[in-house]
N, C-alpha and C positions, 0 to 999 in steps of 0.2 A: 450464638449457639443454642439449640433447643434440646433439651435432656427432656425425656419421659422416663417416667418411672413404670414399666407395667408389671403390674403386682396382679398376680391369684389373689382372690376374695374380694368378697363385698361385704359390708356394714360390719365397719370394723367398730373398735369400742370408741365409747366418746374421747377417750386421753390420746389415742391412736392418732384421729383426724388432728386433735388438736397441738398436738405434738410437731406431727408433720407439716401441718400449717403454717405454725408460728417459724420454721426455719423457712419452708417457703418462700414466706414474705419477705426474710432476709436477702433472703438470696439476690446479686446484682442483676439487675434487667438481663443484663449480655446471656445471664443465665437464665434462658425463657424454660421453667422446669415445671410440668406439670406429674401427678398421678394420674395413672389410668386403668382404671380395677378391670381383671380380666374376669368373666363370672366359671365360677367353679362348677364341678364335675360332681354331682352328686357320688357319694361312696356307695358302695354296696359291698356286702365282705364276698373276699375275692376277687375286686372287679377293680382295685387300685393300680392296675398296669393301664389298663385300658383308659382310667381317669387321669394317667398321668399323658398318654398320646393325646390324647381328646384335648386336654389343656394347652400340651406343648403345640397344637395347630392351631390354637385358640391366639395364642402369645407371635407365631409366626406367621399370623394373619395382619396381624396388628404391626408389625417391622415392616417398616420401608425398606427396601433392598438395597438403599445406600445407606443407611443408621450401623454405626459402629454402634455394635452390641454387647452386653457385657453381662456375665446371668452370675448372679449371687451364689456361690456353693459352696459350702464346705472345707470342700476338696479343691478349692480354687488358690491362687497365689494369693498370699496376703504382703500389705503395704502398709508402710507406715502413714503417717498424715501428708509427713512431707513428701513422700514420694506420691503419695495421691496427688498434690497440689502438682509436683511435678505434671506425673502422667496427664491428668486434666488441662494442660499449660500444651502438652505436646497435641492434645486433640486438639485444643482451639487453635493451634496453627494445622493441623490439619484441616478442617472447615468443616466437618463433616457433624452430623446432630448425633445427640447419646442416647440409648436406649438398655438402662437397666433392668433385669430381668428378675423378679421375684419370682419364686414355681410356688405350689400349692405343696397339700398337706404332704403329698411324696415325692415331693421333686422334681424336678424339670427329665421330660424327652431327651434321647439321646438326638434325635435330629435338632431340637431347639439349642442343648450346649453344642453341637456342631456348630450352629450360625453363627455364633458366638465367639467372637475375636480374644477375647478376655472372658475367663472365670474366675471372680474375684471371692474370697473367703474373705466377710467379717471378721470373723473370731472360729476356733476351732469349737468354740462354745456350740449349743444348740440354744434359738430364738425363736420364740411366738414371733410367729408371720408380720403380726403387726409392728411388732416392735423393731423389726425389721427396716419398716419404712421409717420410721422414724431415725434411728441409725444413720442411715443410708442418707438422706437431707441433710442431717446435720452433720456427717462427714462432708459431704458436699458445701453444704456451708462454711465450714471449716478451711475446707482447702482453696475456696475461692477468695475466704479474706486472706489467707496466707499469700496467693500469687494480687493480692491487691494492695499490698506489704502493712496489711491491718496485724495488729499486733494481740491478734484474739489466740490462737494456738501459744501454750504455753506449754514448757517442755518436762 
C-alpha cells in the first residue's frame, strides 16, 4: 500500500523534518509512505479565500483519482488508535493507496473536502501545521505496529 502524506508548506523547521522522518523509517515496507509538500499561496490581507481555492487545486492536482483520500480537519471524525489500526487494516484489504491531506494556513477547499472519503479530526485542539505531520506518521506508525501485533500501543 502506498500512503502520501500531501501537506501545504515548505521548509518546515528542522525538528518538523526530523520528527517525521524518524517514524518514516519505522514504518513497515508494506507501508510505502512518503511526504509531499504542496507549495503555498502567498497571503495578502483579504485574498485568503482565494489562497485557500488556489491551494485546494494545487492538492487535487496531485490525487490520483483512485487514491482514498482522507483531509485532516477539525471538524472531522475522530478515532481512537485502535480504531485507526482498524480502519487502516480495512483499506489494505481494500487495495487501494492513501492520500492524507494537510491544508494550509486556512484550510482546505470545499471542493478538496468533497474528494475526500474521510475527514479525520486529530484533536479538537488547534496544531502548527508542522506538527501536524509529525502527528500524523506517528499515529500511522502506531496503528500499523498494532495490526502487526507489536506491542508498542499502550493503553
Amino acid at each position: 500500500m502506498k500512503i502520501r502524506i500531501l501537506a501545504v508548506g515548505t521548509r518546515m523547521p528542522a525538528w518538523v523534518d526530523a520528527g517525521a522522518n524518524d517514524y518514516l523509517r519505522r514504518l513497515p515496507a508494506q507501508f510505502r509512505t512518503a511526504i509531499e509538500e504542496i507549495r503555498p499561496v502567498r497571503r495578502s490581507a483579504g485574498a485568503e479565500a482565494r489562497a485557500v481555492v488556489e491551494e485546494g487545486a494545487r492538492i487535487l492536482e496531485s490525487l490520483s483519482r483512485t487514491d482514498f483520500a482522507v483531509a485532516l480537519d477539525v471538524r472531522g471524525r475522530s478515532m481512537s488508535t485502535e480504531q485507526l489500526a482498524q480502519w487502516l487494516g480495512e483499506r489494505m484489504r481494500d487495495g487501494r493507496d492513501l492520500a492524507f491531506i494537510i491544508g494550509g494556513a486556512d484550510g482546505l477547499s470545499q471542493p478538496c473536502l468533497a474528494r475526500c472519503e474521510l475527514q479525520w479530526s486529530l484533536s479538537p485542539l488547534t496544531f502548527p501545521h508542522g506538527l501536524v505531520r509529525v502527528l500524523l506518521v506517528e499515529q500511522l506508525y502506531r496503528a500499523t505496529s498494532l495490526l502487526q501485533g507489536h506491542p508498542y500501543h499502550r493503553a
